[in-house]
N, C-alpha and C positions, 0 to 999 in steps of 0.2 A: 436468560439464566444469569443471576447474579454470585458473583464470587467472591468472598469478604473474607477480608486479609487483616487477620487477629490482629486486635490492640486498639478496634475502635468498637464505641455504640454511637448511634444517634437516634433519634425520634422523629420520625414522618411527618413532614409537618399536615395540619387538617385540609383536606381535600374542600371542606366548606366556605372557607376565607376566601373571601370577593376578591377576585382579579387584579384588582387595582391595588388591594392591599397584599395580595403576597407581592406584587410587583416592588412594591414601597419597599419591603422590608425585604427582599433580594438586593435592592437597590445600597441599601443602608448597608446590609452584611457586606459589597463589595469595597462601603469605606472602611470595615474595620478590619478588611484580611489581614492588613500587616503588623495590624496589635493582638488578634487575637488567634495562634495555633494550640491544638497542631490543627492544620487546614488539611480539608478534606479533597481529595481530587480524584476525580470519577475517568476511568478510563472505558469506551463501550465501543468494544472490538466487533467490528463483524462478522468473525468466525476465530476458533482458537484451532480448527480442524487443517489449516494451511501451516506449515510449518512456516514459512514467514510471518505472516501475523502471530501466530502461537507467539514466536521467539521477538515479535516486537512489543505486546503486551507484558508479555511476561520481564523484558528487560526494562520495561520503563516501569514498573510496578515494584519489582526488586531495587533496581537501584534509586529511585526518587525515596523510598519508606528507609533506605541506610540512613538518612537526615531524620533525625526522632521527631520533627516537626511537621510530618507530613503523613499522611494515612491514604489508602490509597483504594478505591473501592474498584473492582475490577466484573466487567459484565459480557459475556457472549452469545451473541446472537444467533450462533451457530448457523449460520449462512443463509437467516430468514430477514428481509428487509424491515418486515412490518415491526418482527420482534425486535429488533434494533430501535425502530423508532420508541417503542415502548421503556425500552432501556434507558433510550434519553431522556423521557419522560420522569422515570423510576430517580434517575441519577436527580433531578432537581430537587422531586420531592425528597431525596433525604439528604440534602442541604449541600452538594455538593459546594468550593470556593471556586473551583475553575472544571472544566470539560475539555477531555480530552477525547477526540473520537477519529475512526476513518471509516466515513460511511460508504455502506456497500452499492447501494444507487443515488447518486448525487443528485436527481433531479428528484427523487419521489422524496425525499429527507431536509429539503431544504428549506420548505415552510416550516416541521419541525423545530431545526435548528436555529434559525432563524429568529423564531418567534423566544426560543433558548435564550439567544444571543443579546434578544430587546428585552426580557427579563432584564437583563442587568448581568447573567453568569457570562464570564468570563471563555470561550471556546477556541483550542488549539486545535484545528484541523492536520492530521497526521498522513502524508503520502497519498489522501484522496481529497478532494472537495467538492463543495455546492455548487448552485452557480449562480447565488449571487453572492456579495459582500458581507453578510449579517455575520460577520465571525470576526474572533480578534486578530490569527496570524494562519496562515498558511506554510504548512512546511516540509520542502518536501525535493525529491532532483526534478528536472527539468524531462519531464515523460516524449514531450514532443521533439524535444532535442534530440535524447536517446533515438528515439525514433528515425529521426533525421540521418544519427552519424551510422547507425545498422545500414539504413539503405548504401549509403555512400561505404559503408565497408563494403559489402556484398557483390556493389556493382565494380568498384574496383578488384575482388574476389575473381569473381567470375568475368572480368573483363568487358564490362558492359554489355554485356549479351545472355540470357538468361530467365527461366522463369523461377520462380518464389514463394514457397507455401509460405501461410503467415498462420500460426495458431497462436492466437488473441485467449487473455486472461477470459476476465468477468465482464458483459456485456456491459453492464449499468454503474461499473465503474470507470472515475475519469483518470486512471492510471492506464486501463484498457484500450480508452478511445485517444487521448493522448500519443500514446505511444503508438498506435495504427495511423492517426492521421501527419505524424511529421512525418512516418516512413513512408506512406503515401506522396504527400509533399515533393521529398527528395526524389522518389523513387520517379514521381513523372520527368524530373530533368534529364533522366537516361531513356532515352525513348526504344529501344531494343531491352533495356528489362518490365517484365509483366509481371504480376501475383496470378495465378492460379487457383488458390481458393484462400479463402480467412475466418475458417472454423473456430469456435469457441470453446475452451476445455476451461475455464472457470479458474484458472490456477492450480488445476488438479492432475496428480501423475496419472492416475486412472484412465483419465477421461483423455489424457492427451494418449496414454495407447491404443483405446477404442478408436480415437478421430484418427490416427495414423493407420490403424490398420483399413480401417474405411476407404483412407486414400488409398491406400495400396491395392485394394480389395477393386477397386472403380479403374485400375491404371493410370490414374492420371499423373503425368509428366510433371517433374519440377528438378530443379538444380540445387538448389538451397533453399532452407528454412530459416525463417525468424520468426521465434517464439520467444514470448512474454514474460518465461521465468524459468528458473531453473530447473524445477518441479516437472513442468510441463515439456519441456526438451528431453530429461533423463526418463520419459515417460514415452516420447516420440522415438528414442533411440533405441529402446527395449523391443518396440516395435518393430523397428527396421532390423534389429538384431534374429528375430524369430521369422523374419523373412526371409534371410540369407545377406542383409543387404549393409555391407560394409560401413556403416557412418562416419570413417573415417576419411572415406572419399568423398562425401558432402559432406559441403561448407555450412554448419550448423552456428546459426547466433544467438544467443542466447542472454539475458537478464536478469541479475539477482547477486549473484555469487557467492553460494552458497559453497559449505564442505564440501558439500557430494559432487556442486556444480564443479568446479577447481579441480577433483579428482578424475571427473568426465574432461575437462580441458585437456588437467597432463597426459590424458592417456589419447588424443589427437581427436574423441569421439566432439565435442564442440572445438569452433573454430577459435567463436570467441565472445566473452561475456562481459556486459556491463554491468558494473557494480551496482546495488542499489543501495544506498545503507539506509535502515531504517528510523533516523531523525531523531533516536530516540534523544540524543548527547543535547539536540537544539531545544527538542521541547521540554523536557525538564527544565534548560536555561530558560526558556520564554515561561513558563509554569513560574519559576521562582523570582523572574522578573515582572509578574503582573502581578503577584500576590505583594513584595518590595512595592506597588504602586509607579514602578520604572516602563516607562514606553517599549513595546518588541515593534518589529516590523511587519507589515502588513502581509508581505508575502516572503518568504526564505528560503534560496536555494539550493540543496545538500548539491555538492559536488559529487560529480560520476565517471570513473573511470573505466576506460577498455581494458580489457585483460588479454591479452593473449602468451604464446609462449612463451615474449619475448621479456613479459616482464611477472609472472605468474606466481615467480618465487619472489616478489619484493612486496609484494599485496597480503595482506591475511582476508579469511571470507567475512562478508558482514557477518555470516555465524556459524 
């Protein structure tokens, strides 16, 4: 589903034009991006139904189109892969100058992209990626870090001894597997802490109270949670709430830091959350640094910080 954001037309280009010749003339359009705007830039979100992506499409579409230079075509896939890849498709043929995307499964999306990318269009991967290189910057926090500094909070939390539900985002994305394999990683150097299960709730409050009531429902033991996003904790906690079961006394971790999340902090229901900010501030820079013809970098790290109560009040949410 395509979303177009008043102030622009353009014309599709013909679907009958030999290969090699749209290639050429993709190729040409990338030498004249910085003499001719306003230049067009296709954003093709994987779902707008998460309130984090909602709020990160939507800030990067608003604030890049404040510059009259710029137009901004906006697409959701509503949390279908295939549709997504169709999007990407859709974005070339109507001329996009650069791509902006964060695809929902990295592996099925990467020939796709890829093949995007050897066109000649310009692609800023936003907080997900491929897995190969065929893109022009990656930008995004450090998922396996995160991952990393959760376990080493938790095990210090709970004093090295302890098991650990983990409710994991979206399978088939690399912010999901990321963030599961560094907490993994750290988590084997305490060898008296275990995970107990690592259900998938997709980034959804929904689905993270179904999967929590399940656990509850089965008895299965655990000490603390690390969950994947804010969404998905305030969805685990609601759970636990209609059980009887104090969340206050588990050590809940949590990802995003959002309003709602921050409001769950100060009130002691999360232990503690990592910021995620959604990139948008870099890839607008990197967007208006490729179209200027100026080099970005190949991979870009947003910085991420812990929240806890110690410093709660000095952070605003990413939103």
């Amino acid at each position: 589903m395509f979303i177009n954001i008043p102030g622009w037309r353009i014309s599709r280009p013909m679907r009958t034009l030999p290969a090699i010749v749209m290639m050429t003339l993709y190729a040409l359009a990338g030498l004249a991006h910085a003499q001719q705007p306003p230049w067009r830039v296709g954003f093709c979100q994987d779902t707008l139904d998460i309130p984090w992506r909602a709020a990160q499409a939507m800030t990067f579409s608003q604030t890049l189109q404040t510059d009259k230079r710029f137009q901004v075509i906006l697409s959701d896939a509503k949390g279908n892969t295939t549709q997504q890849a169709i999007d990407l498709e859709h974005m070339v043929e109507r001329g996009v100058h650069v791509l902006v995307t964060s695809p929902r499964d990295g592996a099925v999306l990467t020939p796709v992209i890829s093949n995007i990318y050897r066109q000649g269009v310009p692609v800023v991967l936003l907080s997900r990626r491929t897995l190969d290189e065929n893109f022009t910057t990656f930008i995004a926090p450090d998922d396996a870090e995160i991952g990393r500094q959760a376990a080493r909070y938790l095990s210090k939390r709970l004093n090295e001894k302890g098991k650990i539900l983990v409710i994991q985002g979206l399978g088939s994305a690399s912010t999901t597997q990321q963030r599961t394999v560094g907490f993994i990683q750290e988590l084997s150097l305490h060898p008296h802490m275990q995970i107990v299960a690592q259900p998938f709730a997709n980034y959804k409050k929904e689905m993270a109270i179904l999967i929590m009531e399940s656990i509850l429902a089965q008895k299965l033991p655990f000490d603390a949670i690390y969950v994947h996003s804010d969404a998905m904790a305030l969805g685990a906690i609601l759970a636990l709430k209609r059980a009887g079961i104090d969340p206050t006394k588990l050590p809940i971790v949590s990802i995003d830091y959002t309003r709602a999340g921050r409001e769950s902090l100060r009130k002691g229901e999360i232990d503690a959350i990592f910021t995620y900010p959604n990139g948008v501030k870099q890839g607008i820079t990197a967007v208006k640094r490729i179209l200027a013809g100026q080099p970005v970098n190949k991979f870009q790290t947003v910085p991420s910080t812990l929240v806890t109560q110690e410093n709660i009040n000095t952070l605003e949410p990413v939103f």
